[in-house]
C-alpha positions as a Python dict, from the first residue, in 0.01 Angstrom:
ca = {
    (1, 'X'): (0, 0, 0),
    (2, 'X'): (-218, -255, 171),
    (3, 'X'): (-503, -121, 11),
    (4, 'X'): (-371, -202, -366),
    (5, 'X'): (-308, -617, -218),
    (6, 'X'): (-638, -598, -103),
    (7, 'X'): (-791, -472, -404),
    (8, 'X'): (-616, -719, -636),
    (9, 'X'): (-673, -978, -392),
    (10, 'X'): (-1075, -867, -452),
    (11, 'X'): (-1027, -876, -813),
    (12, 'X'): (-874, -1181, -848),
    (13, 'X'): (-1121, -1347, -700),
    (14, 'X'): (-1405, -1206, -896),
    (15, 'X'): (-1251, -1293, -1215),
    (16, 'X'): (-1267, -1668, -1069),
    (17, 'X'): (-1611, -1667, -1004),
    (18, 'X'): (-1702, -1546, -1333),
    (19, 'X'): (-1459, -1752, -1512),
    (20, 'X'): (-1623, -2070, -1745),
    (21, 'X'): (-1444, -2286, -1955),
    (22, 'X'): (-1524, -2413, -2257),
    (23, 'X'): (-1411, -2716, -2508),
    (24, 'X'): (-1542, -2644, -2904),
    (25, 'X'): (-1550, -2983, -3058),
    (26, 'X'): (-1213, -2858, -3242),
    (27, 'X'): (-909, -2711, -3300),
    (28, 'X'): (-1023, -2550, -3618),
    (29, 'X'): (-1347, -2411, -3456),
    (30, 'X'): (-1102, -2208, -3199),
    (31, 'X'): (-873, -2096, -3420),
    (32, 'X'): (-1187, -1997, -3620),
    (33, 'X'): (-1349, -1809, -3364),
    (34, 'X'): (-1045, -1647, -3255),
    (35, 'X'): (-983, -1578, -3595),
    (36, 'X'): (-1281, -1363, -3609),
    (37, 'X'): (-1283, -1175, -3259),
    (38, 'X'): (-917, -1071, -3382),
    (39, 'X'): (-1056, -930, -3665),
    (40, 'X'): (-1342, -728, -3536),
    (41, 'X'): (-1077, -598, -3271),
    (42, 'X'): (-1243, -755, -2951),
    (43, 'X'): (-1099, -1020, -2705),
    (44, 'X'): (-1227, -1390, -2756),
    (45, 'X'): (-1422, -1390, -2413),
    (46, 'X'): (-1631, -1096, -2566),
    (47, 'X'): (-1676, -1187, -2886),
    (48, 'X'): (-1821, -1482, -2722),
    (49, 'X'): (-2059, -1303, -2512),
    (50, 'X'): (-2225, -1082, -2763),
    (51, 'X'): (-2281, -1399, -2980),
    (52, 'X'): (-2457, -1594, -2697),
    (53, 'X'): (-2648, -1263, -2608),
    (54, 'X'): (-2742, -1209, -2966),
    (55, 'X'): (-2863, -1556, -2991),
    (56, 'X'): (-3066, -1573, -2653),
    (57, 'X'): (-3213, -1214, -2748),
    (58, 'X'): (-3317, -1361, -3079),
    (59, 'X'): (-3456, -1729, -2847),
    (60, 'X'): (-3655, -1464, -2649),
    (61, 'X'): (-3802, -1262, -2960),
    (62, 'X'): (-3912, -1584, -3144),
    (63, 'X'): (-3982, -1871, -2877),
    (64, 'X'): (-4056, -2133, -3158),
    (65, 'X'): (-3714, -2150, -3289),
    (66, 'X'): (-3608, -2331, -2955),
}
């Protein structure tokens, strides 16, 4: 039983190092966003992620648009 505390003591704290916040410049823009991860059936935190990737993979494949 010890073992599952320690575990979920371990995961807990993982999920606060990797935790960022972020402020949109508005309300609209979240309920936008969230809007749209709803409807491609993903959480908001991943939605954002493949976004960001997809633009820095695009930043790496053509340098001059930075």
């Amino acid at each position: 039983m010890g073992r599952k505390v320690c575990k979920k003591q371990h995961k807990t704290e993982t999920i606060k190092k990797r935790a960022l916040y972020v402020y949109l410049p508005s309300e609209e823009m979240v309920t936008d966003w969230k809007g749209k991860a709803e409807q491609s059936h993903i959480s908001i935190s991943k939605f954002i992620i493949e976004h960001v990737t997809n633009s820095l993979d695009g930043e790496q494949q053509h340098p001059s648009i930075i």
